[in-house]
PyMOL Python script that loads the backbone (N, CA, C, O; Angstrom):
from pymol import cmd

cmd.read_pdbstr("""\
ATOM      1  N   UNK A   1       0.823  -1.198   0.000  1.00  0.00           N
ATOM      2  CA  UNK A   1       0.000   0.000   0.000  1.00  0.00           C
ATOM      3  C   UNK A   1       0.863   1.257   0.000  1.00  0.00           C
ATOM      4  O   UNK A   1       0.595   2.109  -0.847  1.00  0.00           O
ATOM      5  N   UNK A   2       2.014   1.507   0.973  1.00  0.00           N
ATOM      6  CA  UNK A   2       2.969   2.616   0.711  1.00  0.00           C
ATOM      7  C   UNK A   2       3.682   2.718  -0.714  1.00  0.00           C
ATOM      8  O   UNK A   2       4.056   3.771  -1.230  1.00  0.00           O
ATOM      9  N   UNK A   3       3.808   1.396  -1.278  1.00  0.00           N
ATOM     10  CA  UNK A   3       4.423   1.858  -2.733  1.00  0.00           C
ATOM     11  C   UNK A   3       3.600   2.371  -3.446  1.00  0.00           C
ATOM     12  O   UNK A   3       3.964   3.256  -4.221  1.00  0.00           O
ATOM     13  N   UNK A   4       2.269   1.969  -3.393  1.00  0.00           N
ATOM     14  CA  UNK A   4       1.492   2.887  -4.529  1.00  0.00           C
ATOM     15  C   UNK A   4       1.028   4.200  -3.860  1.00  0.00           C
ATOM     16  O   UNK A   4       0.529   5.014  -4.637  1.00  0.00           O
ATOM     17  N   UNK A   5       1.084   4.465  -2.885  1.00  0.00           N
ATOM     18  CA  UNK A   5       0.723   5.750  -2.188  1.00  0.00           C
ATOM     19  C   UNK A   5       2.179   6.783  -2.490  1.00  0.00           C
ATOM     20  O   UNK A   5       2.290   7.997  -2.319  1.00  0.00           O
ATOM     21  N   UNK A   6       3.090   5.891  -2.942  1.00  0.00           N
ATOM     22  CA  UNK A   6       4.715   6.569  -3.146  1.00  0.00           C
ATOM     23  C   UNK A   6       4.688   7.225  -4.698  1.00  0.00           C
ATOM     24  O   UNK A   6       5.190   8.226  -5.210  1.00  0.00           O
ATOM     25  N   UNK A   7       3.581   5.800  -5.311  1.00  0.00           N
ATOM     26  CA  UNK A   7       4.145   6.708  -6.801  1.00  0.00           C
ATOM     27  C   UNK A   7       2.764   7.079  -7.139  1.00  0.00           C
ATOM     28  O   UNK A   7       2.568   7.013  -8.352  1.00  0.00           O
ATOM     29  N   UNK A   8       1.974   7.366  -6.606  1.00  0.00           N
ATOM     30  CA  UNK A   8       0.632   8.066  -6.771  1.00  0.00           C
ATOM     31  C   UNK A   8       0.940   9.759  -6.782  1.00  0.00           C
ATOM     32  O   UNK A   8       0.511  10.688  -7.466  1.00  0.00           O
ATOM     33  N   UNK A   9       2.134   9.622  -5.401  1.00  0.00           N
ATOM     34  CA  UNK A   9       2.694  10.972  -4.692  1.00  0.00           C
ATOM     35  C   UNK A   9       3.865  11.643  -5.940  1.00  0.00           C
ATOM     36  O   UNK A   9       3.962  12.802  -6.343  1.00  0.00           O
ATOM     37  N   UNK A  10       4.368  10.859  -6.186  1.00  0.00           N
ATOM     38  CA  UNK A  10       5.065  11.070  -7.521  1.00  0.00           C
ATOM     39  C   UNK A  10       4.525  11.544  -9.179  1.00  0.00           C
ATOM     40  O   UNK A  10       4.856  12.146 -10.200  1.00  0.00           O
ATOM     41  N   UNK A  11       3.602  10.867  -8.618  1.00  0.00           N
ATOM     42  CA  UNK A  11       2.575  10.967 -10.361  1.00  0.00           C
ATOM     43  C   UNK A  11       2.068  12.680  -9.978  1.00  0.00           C
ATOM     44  O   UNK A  11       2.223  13.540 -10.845  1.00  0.00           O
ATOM     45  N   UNK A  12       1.559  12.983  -8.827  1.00  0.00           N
ATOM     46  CA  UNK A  12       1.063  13.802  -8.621  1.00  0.00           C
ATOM     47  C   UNK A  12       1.903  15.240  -8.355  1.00  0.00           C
ATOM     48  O   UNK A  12       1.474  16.274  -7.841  1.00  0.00           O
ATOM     49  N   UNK A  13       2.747  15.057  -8.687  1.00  0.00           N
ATOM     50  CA  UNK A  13       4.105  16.077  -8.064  1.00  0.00           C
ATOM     51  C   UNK A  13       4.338  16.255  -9.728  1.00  0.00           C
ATOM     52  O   UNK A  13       4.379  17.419 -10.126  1.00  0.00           O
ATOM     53  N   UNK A  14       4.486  15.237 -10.670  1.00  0.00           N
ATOM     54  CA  UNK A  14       4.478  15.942 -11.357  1.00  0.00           C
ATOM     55  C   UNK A  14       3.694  16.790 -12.415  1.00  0.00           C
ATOM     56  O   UNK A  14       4.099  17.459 -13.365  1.00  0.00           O
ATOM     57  N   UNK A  15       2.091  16.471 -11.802  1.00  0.00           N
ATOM     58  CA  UNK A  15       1.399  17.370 -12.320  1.00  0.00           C
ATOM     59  C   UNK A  15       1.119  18.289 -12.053  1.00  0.00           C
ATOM     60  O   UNK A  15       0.526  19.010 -12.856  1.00  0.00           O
ATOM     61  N   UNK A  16       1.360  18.622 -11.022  1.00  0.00           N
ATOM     62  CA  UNK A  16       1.559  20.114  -9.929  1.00  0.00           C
ATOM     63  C   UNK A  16       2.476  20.451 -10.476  1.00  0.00           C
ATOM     64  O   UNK A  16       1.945  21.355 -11.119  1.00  0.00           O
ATOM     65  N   UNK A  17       3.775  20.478 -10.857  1.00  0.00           N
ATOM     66  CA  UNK A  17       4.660  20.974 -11.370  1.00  0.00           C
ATOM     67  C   UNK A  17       4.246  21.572 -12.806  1.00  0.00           C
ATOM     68  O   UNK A  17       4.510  22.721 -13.159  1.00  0.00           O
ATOM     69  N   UNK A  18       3.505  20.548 -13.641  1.00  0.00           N
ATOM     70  CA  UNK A  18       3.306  21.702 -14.879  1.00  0.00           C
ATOM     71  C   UNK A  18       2.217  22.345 -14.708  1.00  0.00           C
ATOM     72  O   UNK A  18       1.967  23.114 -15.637  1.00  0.00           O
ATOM     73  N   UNK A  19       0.972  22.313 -13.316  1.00  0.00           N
ATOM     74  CA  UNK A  19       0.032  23.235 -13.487  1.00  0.00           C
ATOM     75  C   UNK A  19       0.674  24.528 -13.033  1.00  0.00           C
ATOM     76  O   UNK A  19       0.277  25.596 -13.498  1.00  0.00           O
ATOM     77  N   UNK A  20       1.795  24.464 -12.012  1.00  0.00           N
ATOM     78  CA  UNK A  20       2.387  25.654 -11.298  1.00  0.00           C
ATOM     79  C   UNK A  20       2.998  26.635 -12.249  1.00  0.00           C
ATOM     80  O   UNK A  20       3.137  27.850 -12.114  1.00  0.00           O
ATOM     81  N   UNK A  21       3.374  25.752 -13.359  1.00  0.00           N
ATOM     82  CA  UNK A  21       4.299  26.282 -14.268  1.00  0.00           C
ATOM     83  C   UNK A  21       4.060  26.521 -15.792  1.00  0.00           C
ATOM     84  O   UNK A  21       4.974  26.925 -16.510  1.00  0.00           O
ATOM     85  N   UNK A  22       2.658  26.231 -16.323  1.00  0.00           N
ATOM     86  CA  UNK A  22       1.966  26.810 -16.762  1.00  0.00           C
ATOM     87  C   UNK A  22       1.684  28.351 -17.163  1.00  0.00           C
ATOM     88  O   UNK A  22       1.468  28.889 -18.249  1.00  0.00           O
ATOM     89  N   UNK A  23       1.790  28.920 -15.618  1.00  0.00           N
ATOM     90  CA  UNK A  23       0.683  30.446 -16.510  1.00  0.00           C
ATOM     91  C   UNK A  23       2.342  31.547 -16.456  1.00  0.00           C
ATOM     92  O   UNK A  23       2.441  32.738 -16.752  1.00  0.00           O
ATOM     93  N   UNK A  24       3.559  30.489 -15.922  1.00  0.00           N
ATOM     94  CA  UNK A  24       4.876  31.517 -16.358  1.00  0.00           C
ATOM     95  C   UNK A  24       5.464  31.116 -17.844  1.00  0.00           C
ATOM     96  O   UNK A  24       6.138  31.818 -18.598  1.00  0.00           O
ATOM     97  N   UNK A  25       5.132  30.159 -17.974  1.00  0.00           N
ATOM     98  CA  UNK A  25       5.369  30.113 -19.542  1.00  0.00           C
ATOM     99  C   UNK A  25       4.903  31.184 -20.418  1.00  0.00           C
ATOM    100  O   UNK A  25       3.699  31.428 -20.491  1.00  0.00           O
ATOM    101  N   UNK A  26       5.811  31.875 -21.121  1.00  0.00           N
ATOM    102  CA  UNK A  26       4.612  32.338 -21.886  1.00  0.00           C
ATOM    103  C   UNK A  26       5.988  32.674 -23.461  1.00  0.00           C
ATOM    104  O   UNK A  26       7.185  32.945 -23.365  1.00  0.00           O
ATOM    105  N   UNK A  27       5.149  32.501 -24.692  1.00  0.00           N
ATOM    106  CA  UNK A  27       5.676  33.271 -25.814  1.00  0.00           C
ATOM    107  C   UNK A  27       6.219  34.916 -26.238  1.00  0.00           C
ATOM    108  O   UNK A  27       5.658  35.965 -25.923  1.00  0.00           O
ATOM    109  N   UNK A  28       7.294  34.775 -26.924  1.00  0.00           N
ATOM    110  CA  UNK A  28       7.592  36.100 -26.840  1.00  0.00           C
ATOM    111  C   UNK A  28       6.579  37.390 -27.344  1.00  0.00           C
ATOM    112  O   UNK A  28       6.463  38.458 -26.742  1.00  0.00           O
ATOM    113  N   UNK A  29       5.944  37.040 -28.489  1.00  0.00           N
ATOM    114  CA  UNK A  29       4.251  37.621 -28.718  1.00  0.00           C
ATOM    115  C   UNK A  29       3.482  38.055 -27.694  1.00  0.00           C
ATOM    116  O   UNK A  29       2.653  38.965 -27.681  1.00  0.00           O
ATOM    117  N   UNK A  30       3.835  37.315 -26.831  1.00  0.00           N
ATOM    118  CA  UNK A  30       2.812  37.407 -26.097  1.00  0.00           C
ATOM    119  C   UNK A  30       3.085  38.183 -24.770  1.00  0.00           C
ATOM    120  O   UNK A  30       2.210  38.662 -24.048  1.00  0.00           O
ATOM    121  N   UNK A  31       4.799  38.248 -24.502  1.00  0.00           N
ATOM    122  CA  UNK A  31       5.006  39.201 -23.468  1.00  0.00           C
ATOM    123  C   UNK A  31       5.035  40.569 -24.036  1.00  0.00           C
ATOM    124  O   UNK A  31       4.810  41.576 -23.365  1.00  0.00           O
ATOM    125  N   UNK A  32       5.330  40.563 -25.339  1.00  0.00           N
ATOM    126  CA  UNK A  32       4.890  42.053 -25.675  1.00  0.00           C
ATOM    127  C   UNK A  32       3.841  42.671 -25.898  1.00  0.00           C
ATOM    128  O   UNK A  32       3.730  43.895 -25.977  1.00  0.00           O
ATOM    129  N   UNK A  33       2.789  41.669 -26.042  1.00  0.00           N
ATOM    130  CA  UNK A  33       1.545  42.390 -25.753  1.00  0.00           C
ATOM    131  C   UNK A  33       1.329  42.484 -24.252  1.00  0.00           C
ATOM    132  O   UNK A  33       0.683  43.395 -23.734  1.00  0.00           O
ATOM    133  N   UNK A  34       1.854  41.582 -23.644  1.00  0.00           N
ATOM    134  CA  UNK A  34       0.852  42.272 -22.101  1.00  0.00           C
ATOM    135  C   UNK A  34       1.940  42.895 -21.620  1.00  0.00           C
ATOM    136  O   UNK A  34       1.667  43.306 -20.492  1.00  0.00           O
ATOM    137  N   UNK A  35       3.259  43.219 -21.987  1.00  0.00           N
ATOM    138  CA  UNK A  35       3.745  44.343 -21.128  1.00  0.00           C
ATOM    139  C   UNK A  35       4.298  45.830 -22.225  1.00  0.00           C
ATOM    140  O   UNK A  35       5.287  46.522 -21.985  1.00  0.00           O
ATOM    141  N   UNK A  36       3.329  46.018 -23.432  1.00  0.00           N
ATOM    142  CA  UNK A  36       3.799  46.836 -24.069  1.00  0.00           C
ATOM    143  C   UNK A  36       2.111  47.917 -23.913  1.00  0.00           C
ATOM    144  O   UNK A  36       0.950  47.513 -23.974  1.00  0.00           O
ATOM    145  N   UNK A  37       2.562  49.138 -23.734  1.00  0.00           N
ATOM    146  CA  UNK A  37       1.526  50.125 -23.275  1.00  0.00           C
ATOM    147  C   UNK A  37       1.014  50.777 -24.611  1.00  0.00           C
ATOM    148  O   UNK A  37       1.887  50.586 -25.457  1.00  0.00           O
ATOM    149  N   UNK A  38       0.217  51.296 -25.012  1.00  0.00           N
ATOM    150  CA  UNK A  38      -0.877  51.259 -25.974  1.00  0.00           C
ATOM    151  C   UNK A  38       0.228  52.124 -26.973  1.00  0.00           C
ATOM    152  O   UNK A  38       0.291  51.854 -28.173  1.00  0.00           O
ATOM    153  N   UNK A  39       1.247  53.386 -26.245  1.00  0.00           N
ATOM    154  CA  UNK A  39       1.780  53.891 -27.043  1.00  0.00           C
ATOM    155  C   UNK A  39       3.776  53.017 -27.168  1.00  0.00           C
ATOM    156  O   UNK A  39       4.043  52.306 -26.199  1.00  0.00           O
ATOM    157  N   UNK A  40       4.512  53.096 -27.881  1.00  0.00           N
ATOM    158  CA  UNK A  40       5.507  52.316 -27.799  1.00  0.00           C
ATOM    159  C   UNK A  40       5.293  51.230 -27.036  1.00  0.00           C
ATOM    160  O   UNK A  40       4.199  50.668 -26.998  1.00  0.00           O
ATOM    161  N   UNK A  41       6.786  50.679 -26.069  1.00  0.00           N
ATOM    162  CA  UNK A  41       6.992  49.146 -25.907  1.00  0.00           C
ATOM    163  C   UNK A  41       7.860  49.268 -24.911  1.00  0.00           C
ATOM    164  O   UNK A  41       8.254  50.434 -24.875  1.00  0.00           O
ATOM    165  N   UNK A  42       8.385  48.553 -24.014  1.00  0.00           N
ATOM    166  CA  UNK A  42       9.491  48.155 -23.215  1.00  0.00           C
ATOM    167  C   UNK A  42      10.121  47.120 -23.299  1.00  0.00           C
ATOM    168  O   UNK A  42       9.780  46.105 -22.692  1.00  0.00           O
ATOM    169  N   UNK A  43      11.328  47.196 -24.193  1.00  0.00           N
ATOM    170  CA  UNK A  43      11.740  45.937 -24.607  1.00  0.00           C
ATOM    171  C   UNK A  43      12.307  45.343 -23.215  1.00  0.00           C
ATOM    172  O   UNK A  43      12.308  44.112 -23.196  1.00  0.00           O
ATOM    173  N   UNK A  44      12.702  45.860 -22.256  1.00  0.00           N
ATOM    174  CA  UNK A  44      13.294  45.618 -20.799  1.00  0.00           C
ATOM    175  C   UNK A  44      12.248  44.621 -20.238  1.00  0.00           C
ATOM    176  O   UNK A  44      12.584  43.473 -19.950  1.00  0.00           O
ATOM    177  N   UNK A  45      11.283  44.958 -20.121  1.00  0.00           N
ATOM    178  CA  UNK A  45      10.031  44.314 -19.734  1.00  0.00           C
ATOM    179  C   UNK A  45      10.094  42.728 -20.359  1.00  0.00           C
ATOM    180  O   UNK A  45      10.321  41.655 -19.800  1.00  0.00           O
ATOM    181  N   UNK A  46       9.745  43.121 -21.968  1.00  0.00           N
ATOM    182  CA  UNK A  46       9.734  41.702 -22.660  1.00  0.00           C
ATOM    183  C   UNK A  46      11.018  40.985 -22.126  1.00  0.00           C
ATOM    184  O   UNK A  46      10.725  39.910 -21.602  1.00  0.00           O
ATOM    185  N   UNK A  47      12.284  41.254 -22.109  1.00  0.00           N
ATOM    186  CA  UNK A  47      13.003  40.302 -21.894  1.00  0.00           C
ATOM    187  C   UNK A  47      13.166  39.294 -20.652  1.00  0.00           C
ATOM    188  O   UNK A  47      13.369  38.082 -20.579  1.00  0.00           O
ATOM    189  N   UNK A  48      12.963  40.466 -19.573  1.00  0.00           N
ATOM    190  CA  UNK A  48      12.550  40.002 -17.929  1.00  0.00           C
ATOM    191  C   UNK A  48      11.492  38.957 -18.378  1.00  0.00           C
ATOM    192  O   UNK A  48      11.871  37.873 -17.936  1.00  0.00           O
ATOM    193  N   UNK A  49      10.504  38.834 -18.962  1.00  0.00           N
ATOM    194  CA  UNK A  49       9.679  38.175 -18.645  1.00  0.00           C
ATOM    195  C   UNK A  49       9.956  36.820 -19.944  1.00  0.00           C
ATOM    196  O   UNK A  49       9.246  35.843 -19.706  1.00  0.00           O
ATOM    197  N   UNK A  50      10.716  36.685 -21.018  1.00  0.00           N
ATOM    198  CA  UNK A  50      10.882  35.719 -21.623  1.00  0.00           C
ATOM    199  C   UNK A  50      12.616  35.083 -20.965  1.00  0.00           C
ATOM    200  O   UNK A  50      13.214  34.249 -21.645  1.00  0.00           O
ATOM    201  N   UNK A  51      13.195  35.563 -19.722  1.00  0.00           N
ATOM    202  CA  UNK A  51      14.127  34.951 -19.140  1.00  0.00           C
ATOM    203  C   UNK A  51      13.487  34.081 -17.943  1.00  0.00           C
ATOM    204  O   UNK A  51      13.715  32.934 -17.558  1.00  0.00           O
ATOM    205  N   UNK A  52      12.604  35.068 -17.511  1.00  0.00           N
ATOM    206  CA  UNK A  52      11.572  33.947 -16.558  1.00  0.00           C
ATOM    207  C   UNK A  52      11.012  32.863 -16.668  1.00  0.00           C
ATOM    208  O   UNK A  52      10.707  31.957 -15.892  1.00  0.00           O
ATOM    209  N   UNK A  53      10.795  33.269 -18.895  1.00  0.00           N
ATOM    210  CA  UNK A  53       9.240  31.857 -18.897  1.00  0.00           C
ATOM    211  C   UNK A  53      10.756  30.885 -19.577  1.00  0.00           C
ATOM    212  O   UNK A  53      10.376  29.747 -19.850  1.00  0.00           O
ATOM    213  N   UNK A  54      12.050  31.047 -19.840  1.00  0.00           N
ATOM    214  CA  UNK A  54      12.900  30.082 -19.743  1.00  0.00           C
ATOM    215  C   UNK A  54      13.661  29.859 -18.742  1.00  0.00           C
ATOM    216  O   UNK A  54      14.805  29.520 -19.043  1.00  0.00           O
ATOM    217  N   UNK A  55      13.461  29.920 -17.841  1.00  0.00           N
ATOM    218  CA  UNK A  55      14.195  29.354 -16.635  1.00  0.00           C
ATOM    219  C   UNK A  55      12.773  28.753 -15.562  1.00  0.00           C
ATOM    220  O   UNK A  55      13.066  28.310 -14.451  1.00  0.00           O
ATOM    221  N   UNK A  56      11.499  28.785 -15.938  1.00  0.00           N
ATOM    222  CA  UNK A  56      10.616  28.129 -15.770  1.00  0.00           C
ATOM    223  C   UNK A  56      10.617  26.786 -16.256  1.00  0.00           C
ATOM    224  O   UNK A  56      10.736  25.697 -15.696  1.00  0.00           O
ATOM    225  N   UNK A  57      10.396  27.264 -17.856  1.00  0.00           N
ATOM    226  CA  UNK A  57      11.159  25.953 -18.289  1.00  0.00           C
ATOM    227  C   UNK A  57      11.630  24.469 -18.088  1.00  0.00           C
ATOM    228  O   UNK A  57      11.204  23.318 -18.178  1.00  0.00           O
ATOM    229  N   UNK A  58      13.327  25.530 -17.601  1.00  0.00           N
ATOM    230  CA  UNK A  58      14.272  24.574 -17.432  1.00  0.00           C
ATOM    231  C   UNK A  58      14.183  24.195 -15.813  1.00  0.00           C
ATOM    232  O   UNK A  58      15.023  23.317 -15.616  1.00  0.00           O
ATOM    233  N   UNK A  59      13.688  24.428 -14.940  1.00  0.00           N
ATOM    234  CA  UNK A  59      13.074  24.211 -13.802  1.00  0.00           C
ATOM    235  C   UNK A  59      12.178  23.403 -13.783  1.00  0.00           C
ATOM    236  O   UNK A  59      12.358  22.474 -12.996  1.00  0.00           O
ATOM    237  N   UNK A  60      10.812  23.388 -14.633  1.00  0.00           N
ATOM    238  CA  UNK A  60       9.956  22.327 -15.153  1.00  0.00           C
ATOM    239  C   UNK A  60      10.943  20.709 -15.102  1.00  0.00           C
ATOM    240  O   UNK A  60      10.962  19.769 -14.307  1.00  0.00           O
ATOM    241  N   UNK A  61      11.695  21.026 -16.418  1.00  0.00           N
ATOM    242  CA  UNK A  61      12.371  19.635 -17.217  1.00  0.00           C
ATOM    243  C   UNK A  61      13.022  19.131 -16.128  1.00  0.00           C
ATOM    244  O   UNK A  61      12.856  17.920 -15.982  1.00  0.00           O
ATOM    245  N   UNK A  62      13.867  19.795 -15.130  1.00  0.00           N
ATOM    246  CA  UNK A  62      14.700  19.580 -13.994  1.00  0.00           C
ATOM    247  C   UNK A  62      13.776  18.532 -12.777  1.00  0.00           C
ATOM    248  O   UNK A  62      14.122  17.556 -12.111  1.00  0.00           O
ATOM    249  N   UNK A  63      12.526  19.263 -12.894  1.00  0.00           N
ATOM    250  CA  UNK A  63      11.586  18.583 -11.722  1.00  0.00           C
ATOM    251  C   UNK A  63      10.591  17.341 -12.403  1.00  0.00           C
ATOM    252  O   UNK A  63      10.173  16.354 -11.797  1.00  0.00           O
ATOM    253  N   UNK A  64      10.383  17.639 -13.615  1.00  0.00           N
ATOM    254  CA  UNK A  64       9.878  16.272 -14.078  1.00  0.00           C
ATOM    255  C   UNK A  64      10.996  15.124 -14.235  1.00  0.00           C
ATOM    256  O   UNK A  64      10.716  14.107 -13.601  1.00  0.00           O
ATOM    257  N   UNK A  65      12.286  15.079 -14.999  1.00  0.00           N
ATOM    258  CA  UNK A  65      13.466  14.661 -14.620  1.00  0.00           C
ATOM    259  C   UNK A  65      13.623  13.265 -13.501  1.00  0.00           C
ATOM    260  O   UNK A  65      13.840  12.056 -13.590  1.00  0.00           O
ATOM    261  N   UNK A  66      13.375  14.244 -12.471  1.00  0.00           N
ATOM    262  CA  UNK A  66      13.787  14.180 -11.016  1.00  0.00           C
ATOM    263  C   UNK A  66      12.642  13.444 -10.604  1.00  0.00           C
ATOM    264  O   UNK A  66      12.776  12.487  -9.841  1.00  0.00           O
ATOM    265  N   UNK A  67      11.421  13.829 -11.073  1.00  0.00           N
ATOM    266  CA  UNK A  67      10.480  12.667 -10.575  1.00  0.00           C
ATOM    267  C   UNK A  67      10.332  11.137 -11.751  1.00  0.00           C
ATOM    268  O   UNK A  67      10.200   9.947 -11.465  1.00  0.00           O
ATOM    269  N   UNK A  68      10.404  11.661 -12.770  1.00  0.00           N
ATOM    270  CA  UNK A  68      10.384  10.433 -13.494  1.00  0.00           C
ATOM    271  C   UNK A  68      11.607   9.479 -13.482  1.00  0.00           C
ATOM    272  O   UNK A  68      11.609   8.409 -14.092  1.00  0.00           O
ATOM    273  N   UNK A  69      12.693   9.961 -12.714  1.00  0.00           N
ATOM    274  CA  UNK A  69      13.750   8.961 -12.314  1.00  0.00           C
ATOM    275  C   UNK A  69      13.631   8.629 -11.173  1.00  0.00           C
ATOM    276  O   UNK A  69      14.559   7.928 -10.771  1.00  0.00           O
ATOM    277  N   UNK A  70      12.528   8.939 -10.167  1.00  0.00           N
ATOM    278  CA  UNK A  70      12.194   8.164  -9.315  1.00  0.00           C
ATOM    279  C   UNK A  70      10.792   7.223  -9.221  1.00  0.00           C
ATOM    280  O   UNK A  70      10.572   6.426  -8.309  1.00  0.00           O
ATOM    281  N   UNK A  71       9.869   7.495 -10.391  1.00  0.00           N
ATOM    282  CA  UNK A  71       8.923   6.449 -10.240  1.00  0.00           C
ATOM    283  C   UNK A  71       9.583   5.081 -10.630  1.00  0.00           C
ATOM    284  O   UNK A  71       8.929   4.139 -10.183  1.00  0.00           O
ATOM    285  N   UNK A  72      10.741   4.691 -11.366  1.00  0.00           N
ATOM    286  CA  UNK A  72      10.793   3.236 -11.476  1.00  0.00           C
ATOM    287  C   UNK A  72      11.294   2.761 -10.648  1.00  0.00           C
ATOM    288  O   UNK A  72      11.091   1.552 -10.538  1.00  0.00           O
ATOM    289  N   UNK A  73      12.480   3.629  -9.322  1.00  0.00           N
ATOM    290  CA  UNK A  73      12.659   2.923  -8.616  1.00  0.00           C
ATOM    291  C   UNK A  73      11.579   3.159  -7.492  1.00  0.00           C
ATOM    292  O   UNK A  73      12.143   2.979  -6.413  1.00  0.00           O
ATOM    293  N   UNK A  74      10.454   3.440  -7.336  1.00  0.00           N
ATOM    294  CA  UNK A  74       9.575   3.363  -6.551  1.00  0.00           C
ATOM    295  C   UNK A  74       7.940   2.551  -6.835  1.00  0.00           C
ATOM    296  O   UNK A  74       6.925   2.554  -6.139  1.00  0.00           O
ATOM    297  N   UNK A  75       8.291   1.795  -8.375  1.00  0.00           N
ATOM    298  CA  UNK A  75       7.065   0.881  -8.745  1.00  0.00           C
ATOM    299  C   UNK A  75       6.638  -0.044  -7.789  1.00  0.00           C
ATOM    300  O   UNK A  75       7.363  -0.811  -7.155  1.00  0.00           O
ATOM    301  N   UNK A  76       5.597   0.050  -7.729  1.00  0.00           N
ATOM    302  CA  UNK A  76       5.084  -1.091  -7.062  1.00  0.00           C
ATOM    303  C   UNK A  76       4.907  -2.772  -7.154  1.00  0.00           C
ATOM    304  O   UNK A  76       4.284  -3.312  -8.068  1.00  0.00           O
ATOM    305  N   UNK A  77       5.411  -3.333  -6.305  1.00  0.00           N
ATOM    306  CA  UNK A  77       5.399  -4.691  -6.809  1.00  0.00           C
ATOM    307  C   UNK A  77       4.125  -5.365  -6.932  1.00  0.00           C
ATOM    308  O   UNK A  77       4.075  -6.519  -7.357  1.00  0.00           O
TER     309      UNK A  77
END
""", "prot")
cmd.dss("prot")
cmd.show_as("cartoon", "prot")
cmd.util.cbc("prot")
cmd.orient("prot")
């Protein structure tokens, strides 16, 4: 019963991980529309926020990674 409660906990960690990480993702299109003001743009802005949605990312891949190299050694017999 603890092994499947182990990789249930696992399965579930890593779907929390891409719902968490989800709404920082975002396209470069798309940070310039929500941080560019009706007149010009802030390219400062766009970049802050497309260094974020890649190091989200790579934080994502790092934590799925990390859990999917532990569900096989935590399968249940």
């Amino acid at each position: 019963m603890n092994n499947w409660m182990n990789f249930a906990g696992l399965c579930l960690n890593v779907v929390g991980a891409v719902i968490l990480s989800y709404s920082a993702i975002i396209s470069r299109p798309r940070a310039i529309e929500v941080t560019a003001p009706i007149w010009g743009g802030n390219s400062a802005a766009v970049d802050e926020r497309m260094t974020g949605s890649r190091n989200t990312k790579a934080g994502l891949l790092l934590l799925a990674l990390g859990f999917l190299l532990q569900l096989p050694a935590n399968w249940p017999n």
